[in-house]
MDAnalysis code that builds the backbone (N, CA, C; Angstrom):
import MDAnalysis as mda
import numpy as np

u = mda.Universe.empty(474, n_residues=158, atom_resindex=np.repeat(np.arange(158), 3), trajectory=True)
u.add_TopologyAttr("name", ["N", "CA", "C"] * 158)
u.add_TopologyAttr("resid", np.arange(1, 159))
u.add_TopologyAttr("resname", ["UNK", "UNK", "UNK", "UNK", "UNK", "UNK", "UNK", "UNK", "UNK", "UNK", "UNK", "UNK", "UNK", "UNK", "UNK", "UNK", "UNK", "UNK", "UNK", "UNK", "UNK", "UNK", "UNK", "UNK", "UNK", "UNK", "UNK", "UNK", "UNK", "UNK", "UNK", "UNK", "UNK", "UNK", "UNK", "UNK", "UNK", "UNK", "UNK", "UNK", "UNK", "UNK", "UNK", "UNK", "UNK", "UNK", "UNK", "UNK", "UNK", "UNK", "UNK", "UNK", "UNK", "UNK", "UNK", "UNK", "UNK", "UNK", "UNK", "UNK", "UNK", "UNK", "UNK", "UNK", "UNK", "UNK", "UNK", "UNK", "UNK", "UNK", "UNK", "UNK", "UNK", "UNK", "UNK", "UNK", "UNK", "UNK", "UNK", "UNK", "UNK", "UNK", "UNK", "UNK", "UNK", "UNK", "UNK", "UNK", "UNK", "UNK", "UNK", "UNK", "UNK", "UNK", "UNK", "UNK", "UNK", "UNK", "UNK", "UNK", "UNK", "UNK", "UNK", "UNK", "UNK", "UNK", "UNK", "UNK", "UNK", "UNK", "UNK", "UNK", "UNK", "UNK", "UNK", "UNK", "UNK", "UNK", "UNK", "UNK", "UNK", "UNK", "UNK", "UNK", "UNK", "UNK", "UNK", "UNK", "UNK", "UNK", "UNK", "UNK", "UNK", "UNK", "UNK", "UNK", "UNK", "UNK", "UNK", "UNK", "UNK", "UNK", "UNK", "UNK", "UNK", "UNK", "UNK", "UNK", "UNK", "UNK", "UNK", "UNK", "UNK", "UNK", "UNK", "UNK", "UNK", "UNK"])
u.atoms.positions = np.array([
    [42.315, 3.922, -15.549],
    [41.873, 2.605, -15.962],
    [40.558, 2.268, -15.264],
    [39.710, 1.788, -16.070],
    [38.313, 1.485, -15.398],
    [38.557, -0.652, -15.272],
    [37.811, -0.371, -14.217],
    [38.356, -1.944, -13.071],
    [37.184, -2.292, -14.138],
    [35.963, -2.024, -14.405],
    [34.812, -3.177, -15.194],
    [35.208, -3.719, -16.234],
    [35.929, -2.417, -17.197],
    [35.918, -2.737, -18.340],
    [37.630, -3.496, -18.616],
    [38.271, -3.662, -17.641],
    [39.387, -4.583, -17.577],
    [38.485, -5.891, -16.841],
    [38.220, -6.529, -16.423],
    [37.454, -7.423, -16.091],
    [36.695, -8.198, -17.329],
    [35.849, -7.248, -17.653],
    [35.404, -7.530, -18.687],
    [36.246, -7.972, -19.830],
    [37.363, -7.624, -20.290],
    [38.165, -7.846, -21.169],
    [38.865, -9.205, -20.538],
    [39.109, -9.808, -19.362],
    [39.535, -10.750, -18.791],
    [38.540, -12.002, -19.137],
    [36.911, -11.546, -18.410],
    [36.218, -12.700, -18.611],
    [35.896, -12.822, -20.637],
    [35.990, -11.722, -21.377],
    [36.251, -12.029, -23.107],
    [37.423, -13.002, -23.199],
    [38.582, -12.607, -22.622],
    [39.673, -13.469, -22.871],
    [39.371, -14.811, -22.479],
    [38.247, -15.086, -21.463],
    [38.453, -16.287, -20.779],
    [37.325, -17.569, -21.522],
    [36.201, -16.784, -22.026],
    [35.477, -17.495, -22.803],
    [35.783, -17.284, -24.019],
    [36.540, -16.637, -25.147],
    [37.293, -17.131, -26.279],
    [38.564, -17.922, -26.277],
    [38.282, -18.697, -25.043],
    [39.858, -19.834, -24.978],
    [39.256, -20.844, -25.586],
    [40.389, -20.963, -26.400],
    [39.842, -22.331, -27.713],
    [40.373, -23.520, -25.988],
    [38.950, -25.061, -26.818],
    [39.028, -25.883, -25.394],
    [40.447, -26.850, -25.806],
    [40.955, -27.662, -24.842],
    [42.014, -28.331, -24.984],
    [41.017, -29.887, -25.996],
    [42.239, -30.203, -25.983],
    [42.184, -31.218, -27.348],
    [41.095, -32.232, -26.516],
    [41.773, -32.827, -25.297],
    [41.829, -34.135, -24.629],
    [41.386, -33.434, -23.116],
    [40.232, -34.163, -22.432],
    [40.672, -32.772, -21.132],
    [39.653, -31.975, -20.934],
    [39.358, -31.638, -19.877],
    [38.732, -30.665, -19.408],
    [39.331, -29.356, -19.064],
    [39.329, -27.879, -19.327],
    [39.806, -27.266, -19.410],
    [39.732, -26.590, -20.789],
    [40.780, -25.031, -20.760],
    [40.778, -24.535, -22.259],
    [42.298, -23.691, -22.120],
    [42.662, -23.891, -23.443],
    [43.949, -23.037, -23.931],
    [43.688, -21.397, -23.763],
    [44.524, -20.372, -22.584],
    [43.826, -18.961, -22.901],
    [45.689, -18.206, -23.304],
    [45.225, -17.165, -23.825],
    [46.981, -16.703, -24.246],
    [47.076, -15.981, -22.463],
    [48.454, -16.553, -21.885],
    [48.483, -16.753, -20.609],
    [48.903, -14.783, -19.839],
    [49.678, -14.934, -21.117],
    [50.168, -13.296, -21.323],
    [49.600, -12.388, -21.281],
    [48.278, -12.441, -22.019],
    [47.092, -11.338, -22.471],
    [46.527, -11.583, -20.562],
    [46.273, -12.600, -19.880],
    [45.195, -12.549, -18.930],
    [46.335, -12.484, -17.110],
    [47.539, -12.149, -17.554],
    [48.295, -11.713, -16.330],
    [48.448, -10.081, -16.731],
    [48.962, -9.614, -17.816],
    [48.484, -8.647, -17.773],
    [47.364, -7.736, -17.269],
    [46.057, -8.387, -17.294],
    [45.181, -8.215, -17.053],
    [44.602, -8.005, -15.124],
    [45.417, -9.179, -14.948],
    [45.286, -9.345, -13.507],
    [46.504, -8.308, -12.636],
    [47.334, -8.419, -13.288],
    [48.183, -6.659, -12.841],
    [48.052, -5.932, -12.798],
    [46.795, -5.617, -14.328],
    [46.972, -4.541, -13.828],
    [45.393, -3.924, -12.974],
    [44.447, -4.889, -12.799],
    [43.739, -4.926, -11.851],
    [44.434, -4.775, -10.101],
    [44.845, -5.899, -10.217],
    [45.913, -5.579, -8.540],
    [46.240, -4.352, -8.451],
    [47.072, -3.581, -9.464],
    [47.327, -2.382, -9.327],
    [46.541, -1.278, -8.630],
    [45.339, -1.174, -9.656],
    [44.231, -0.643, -9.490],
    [43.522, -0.695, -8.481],
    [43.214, -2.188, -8.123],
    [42.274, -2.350, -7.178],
    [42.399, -1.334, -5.670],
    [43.790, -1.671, -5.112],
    [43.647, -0.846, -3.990],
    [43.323, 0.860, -4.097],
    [43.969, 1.470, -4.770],
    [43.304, 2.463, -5.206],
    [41.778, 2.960, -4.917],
    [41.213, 1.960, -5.616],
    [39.559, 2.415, -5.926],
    [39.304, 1.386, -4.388],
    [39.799, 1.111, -4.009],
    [39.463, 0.737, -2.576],
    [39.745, 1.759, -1.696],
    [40.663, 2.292, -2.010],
    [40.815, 3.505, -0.943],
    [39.917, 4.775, -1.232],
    [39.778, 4.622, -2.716],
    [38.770, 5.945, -2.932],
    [37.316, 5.497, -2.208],
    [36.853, 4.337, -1.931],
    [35.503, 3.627, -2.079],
    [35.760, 4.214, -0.530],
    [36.507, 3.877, 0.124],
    [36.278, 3.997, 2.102],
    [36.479, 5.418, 1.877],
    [37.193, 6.346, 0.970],
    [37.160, 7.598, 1.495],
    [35.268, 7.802, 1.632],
    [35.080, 7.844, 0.410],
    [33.802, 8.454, -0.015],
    [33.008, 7.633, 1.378],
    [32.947, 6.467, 1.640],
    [32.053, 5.725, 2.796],
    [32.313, 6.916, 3.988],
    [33.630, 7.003, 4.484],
    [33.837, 7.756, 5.988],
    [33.116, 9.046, 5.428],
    [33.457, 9.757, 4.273],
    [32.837, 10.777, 4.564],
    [31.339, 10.834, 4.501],
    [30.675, 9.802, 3.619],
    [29.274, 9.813, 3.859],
    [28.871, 9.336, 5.494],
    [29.767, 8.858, 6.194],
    [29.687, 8.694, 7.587],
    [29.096, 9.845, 8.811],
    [30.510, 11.209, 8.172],
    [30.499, 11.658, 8.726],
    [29.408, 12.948, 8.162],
    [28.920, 13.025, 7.420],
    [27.927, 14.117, 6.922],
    [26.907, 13.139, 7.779],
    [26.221, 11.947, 7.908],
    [25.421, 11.286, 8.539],
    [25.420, 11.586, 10.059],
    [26.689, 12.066, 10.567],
    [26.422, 12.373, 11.943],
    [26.892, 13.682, 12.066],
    [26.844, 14.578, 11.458],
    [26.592, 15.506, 11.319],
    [25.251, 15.881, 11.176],
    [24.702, 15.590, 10.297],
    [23.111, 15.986, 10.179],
    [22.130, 15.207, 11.335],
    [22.608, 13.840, 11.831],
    [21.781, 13.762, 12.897],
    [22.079, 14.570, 13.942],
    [23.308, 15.235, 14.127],
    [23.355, 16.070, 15.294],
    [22.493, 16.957, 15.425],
    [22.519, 17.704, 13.785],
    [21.640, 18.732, 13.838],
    [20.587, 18.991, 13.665],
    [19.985, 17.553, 13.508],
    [18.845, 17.032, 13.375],
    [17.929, 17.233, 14.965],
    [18.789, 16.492, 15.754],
    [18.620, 16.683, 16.935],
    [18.405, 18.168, 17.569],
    [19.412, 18.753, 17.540],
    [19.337, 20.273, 17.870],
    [18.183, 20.497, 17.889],
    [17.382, 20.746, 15.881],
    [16.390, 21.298, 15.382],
    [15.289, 20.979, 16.555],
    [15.399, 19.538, 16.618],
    [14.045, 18.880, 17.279],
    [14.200, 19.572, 18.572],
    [14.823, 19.211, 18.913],
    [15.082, 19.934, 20.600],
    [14.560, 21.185, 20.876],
    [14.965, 22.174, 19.854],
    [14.315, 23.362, 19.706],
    [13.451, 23.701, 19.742],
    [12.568, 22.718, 18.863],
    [11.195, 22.974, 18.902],
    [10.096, 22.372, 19.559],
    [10.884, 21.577, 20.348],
    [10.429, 20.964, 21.686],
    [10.617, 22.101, 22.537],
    [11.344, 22.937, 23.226],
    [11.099, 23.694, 23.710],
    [10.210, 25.169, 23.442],
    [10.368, 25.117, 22.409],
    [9.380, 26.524, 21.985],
    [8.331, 26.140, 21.619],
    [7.962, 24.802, 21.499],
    [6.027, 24.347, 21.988],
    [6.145, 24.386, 22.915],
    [6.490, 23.910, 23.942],
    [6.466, 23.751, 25.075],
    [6.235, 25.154, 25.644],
    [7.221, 26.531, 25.292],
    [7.131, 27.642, 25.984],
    [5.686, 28.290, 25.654],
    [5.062, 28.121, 24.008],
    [4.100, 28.406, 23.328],
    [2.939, 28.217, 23.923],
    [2.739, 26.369, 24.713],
    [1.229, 26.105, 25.131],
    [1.444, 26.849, 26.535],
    [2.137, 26.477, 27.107],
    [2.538, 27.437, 28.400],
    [1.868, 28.419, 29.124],
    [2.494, 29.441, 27.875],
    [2.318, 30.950, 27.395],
    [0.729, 31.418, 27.677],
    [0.380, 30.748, 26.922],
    [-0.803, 30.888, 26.538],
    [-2.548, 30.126, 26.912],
    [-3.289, 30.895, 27.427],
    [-4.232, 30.627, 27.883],
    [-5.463, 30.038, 26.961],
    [-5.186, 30.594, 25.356],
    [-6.122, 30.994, 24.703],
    [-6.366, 29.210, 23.859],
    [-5.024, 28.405, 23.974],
    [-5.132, 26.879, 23.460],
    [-6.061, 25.988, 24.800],
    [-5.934, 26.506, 26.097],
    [-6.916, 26.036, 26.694],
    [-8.636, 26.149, 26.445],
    [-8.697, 27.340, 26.159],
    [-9.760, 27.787, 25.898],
    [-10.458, 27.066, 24.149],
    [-9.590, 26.982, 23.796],
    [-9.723, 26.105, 22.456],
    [-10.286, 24.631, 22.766],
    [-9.389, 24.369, 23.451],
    [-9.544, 22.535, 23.619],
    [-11.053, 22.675, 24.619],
    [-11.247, 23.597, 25.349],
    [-12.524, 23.510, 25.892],
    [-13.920, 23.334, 24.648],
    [-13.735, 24.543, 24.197],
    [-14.554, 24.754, 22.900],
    [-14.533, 23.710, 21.773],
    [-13.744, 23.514, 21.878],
    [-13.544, 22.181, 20.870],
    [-14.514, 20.664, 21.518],
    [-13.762, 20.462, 23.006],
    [-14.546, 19.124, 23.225],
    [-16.115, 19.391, 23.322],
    [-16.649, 20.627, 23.673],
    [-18.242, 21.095, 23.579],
    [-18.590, 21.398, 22.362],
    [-17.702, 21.530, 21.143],
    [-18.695, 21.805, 19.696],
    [-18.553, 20.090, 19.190],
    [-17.494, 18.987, 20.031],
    [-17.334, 18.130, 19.790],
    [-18.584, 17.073, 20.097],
    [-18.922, 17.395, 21.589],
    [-20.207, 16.765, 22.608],
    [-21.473, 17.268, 21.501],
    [-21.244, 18.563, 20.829],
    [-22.559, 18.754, 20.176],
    [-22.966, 18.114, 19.062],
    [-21.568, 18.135, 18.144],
    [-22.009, 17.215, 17.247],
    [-22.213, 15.766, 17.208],
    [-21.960, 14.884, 18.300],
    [-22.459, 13.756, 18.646],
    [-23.816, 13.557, 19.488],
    [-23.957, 14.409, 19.940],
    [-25.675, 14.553, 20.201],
    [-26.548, 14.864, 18.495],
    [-26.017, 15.852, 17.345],
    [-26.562, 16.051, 16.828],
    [-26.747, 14.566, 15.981],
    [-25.692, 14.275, 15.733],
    [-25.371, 12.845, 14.848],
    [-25.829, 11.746, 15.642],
    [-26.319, 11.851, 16.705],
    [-27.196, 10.570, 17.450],
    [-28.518, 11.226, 17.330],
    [-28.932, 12.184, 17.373],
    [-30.340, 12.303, 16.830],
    [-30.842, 12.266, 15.096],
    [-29.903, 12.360, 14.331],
    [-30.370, 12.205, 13.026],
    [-29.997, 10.604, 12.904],
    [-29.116, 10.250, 13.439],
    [-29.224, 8.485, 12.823],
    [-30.548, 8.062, 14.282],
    [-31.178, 8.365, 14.651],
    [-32.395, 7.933, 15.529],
    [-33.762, 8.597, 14.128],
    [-33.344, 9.494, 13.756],
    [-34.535, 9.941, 12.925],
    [-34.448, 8.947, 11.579],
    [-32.653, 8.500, 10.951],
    [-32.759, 7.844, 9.932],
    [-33.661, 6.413, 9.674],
    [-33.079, 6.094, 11.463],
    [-33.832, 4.695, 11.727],
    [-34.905, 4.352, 11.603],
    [-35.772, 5.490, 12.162],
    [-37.144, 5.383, 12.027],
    [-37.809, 5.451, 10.670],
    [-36.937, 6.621, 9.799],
    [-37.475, 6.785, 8.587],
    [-37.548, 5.296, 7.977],
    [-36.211, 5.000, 7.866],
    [-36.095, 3.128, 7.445],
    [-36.901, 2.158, 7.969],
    [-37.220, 2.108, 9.290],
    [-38.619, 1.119, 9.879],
    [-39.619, 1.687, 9.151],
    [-39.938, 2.707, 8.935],
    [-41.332, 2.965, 8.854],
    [-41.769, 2.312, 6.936],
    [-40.481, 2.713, 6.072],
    [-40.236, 2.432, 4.678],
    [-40.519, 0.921, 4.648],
    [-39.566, 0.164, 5.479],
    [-39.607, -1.668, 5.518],
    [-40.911, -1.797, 5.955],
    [-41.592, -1.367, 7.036],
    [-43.062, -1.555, 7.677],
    [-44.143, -1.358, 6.295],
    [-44.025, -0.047, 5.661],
    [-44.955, -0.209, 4.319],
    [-44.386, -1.231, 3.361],
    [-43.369, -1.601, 3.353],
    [-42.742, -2.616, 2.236],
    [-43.526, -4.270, 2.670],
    [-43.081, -4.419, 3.464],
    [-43.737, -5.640, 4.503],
    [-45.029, -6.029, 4.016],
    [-45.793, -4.453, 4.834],
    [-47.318, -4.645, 3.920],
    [-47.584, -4.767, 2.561],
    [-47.157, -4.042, 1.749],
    [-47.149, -4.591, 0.771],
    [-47.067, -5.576, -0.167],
    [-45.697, -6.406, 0.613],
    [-45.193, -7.753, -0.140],
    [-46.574, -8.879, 0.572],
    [-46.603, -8.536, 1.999],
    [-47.809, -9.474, 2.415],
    [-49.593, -9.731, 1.368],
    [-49.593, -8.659, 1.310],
    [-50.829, -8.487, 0.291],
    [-50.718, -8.804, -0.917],
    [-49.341, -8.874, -1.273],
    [-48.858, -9.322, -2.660],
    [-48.550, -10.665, -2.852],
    [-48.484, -11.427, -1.269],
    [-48.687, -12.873, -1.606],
    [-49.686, -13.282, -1.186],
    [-50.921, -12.642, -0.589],
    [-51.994, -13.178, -0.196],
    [-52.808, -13.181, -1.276],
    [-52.590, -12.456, -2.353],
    [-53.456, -12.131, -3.899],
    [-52.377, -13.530, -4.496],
    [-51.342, -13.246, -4.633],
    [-50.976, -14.808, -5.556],
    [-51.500, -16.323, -4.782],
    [-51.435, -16.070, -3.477],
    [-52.270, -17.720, -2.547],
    [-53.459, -17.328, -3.290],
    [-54.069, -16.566, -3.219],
    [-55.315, -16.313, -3.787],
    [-56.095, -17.011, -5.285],
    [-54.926, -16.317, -6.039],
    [-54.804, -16.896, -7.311],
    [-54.222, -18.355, -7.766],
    [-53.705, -18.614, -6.730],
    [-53.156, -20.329, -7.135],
    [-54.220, -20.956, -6.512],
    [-54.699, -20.597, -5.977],
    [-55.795, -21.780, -4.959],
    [-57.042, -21.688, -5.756],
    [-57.388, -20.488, -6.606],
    [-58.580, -20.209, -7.341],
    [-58.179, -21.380, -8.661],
    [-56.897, -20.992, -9.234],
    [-56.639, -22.228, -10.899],
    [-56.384, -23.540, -10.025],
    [-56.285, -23.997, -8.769],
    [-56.082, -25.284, -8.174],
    [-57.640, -26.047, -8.020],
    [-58.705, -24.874, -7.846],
    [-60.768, -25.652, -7.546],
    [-61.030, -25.422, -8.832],
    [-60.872, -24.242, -9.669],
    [-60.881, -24.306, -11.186],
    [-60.546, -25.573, -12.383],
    [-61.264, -26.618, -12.109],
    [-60.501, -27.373, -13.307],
    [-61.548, -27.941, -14.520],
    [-60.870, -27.258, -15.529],
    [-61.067, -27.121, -17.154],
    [-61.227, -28.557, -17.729],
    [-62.225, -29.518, -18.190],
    [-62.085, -30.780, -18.354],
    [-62.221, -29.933, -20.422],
    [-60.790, -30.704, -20.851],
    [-60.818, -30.292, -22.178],
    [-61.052, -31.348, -23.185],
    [-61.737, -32.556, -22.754],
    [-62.134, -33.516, -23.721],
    [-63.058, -33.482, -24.122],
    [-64.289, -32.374, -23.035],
    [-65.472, -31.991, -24.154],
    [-65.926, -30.993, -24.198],
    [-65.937, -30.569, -25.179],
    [-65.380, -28.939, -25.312],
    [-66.469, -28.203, -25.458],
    [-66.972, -27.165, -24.470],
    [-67.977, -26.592, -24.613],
    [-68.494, -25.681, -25.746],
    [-69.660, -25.659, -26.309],
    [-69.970, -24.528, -27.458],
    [-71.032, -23.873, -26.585],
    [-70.802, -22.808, -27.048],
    [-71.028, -21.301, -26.885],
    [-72.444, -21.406, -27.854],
    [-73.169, -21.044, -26.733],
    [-75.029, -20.864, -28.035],
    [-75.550, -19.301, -28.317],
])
């Protein structure tokens, strides 16, 4: 017996109860919905006991695998450990490493010192440029500002 689909057939029974005349409340066939609840009770413990089996044992696979979870790690905590140890040649690495490291930050502080300059020197001709480019428009507004055109008598051309 499936517990939903008895439920389900309970809450059908319970909203096709024609309502009482007078009253709050509704008429349900009383027979059809104890049945129902029996044979749920029945059931229920059952699938309660199946529900905690399946829980303990997902319990216990859970501490099971962290055990051996642990182990694993442990393991390989010790066999790095025996590995850098061992071996001379990861020293010799991390040396080489922080000196190809020191080099490339000397190299990368001399090209952003060369970028910089390239960029001052670009804004420095830009500068000049825009300067000369408003000293020709002052130029030109101040020339049509002493320039003035009297158009009421209009010159002819001989």
């Amino acid at each position: 017996m499936d517990i939903e689909e008895r439920l389900q057939e309970l809450a059908e029974l319970i909203a096709s109860a024609k309502p009482r005349a007078f009253g709050e409340g509704a008429i349900i066939d009383r027979e059809a919905a104890m049945r129902i609840v029996e044979e749920l009770q029945t059931a229920l413990p059952a699938e309660v006991l199946s529900a905690k089996q399946v829980v303990d044992q997902a319990d216990q696979i859970r501490a099971n695998a962290s055990e051996e979870a642990e182990g694993i790690i442990e393991h390989a905590r010790l066999r790095s450990a025996e590995l850098v140890s061992e071996t001379e040649v990861v020293m010799a690495a991390h040396a080489a490493a922080q000196q190809i490291v020191a080099e490339a930050n000397e190299v990368a502080a001399s090209k952003q010192a060369e970028v910089h300059a390239y960029v001052e020197s670009k804004l420095a001709s830009f500068e000049g440029l825009l300067s000369s480019t408003l000293q020709a428009v002052s130029h030109g507004r101040a020339k049509l500002a002493n320039d003035t055109v009297d158009l009421s008598h209009p010159q002819v051309n001989a």
